[in-house]
N, C-alpha and C positions, 0 to 999 in steps of 0.2 A: 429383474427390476433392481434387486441387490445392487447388483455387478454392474448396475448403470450407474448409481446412484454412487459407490465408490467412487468409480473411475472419473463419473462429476466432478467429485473430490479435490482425488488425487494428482488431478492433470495441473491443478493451480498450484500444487507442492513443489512441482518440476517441468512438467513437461511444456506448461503452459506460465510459468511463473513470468510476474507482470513487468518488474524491471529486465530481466535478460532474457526471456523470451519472445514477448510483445512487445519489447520494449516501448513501455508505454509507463505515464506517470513519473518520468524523469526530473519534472520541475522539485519538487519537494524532495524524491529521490535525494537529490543532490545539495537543495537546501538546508535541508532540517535534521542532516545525519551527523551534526559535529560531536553529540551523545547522546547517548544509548536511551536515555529517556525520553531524548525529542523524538529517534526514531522509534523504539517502540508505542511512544503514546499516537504520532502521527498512524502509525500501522496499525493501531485497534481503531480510530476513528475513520480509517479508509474501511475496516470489515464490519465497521456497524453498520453502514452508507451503502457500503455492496452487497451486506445481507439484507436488508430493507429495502431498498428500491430494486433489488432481483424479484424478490418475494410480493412486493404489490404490483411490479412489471408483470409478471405474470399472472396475477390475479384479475390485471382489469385488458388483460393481451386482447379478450375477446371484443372488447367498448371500447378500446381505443382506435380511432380510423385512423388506416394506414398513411394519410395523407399530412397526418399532425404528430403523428406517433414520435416522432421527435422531441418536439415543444413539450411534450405529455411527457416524455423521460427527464427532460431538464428540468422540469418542474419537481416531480416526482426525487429525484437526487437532492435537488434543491433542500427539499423538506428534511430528507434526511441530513443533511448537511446541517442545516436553520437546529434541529433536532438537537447535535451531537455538540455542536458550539456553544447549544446555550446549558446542557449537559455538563462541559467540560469549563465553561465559565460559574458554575454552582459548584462541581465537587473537584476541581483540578485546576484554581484559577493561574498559579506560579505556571503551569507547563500550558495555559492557552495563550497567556501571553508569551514564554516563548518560542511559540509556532507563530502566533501570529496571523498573518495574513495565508497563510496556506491550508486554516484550516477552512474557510469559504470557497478558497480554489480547488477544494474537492471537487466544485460543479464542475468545474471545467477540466479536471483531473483525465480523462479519457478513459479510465479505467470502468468507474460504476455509468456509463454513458455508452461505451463500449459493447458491455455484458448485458447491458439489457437489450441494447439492438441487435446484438452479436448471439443471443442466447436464452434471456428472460419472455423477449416477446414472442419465441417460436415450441418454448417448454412450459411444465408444468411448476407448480408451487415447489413441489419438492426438488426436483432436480436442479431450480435455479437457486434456490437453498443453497444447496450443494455447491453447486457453482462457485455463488458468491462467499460461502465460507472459505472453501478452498483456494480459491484468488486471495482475497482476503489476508488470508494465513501465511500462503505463501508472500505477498506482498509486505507484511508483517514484520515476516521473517528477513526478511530481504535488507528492510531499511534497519535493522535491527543488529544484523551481520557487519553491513558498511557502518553504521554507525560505532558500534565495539570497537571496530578495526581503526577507523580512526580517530575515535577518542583515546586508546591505549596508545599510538603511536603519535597522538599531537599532542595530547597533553597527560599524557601518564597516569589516567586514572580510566575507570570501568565502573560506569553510573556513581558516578561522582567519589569513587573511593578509589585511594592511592594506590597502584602496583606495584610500581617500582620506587625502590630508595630516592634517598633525597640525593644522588648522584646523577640523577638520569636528567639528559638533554631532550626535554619534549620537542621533535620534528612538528614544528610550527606549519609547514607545507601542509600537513595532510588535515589540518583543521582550517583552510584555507580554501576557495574555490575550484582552484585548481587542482588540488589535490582531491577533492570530490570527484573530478573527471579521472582522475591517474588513478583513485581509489576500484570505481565502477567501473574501467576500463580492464583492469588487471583482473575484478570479480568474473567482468564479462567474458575474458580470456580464458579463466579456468573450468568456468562453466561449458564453455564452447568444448574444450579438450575432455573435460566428461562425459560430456554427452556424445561426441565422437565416438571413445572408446566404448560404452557403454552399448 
């Protein structure tokens, strides 16, 4: 039960991580990572959402009819979504403004929508836990990585404090939309060749 329970985990670390594996949840992905603090705060509000609605997906798996179970998950994210916005409009007002509009497009995110059709509705409390933590985490991590990467390369700073000298030419591309795609394209690339060798 351990060693399920891990592996729950750890699959959303790597194996199953949400931007380059699933690739799934690329809208935000790509919007909200110009720094470190949109991606990171976007990344805890996607694991509140995914550990919440795994955890009562699973609790109400057995009363929900398989004919609505749908509607019943969109609702269910919903709440957690409704939850986390009004959460982060009380104790984080500076960074819900600016995410913005992406923190409601959680519903429609595919991720916590995904994991519970994909997982919550066929498991128990604990392993969708699991699940959603580890998705979660790794998704987290994910927008958190691109984010660093190009905040340090667009505008020379790392959660809003300076790296480099006042000589340095911030590459204005990669805080740009296109560079969001050339960013996550090249993460996608190295991931790919790891996991190859691996």
């Amino acid at each position: 039960m351990a060693k399920t329970i891990t592996q729950e985990f750890t699959k959303g670390l790597w194996k199953e991580i949400p931007p380059f594996r699933l690739v799934l949840g690329l809208c935000p992905v790509l919007a909200v990572t110009k720094s470190v603090e949109n991606g990171f705060g976007m990344g805890v509000a996607v694991i509140f959402v995914l550990v919440g609605s795994n955890v009562l997906v699973s609790m109400l798996r057995k009363i929900i009819p398989s004919k609505v179970r749908i509607a019943c998950f969109i609702i269910v994210v919903a709440t957690f979504v409704t939850v986390v916005e009004l959460l982060m409009q009380a104790y984080t007002y500076p960074l819900f403004l600016k995410l913005g509009i992406f923190i409601p497009l959680i519903v429609v995110n595919c991720i916590p929508l995904g994991r519970a059709e994909a997982f919550a509705y066929k498991n128990g409390m604990i392993p969708s836990f699991a699940d959603g933590l580890g998705l979660g985490i790794g998704y987290a991590v994910s927008l958190t990585v691109l984010a660093a990467i190009r905040e340090v390369l667009g505008s020379g700073t790392f959660y809003g404090h300076t790296v480099f000298g006042p000589s340095f030419q911030p590459f204005n591309f990669m805080i740009e939309a296109p560079g969001a795609f050339v960013c996550l394209g090249l993460m996608l690339c190295v991931m790919n060749f790891i996991g190859k060798k691996g």
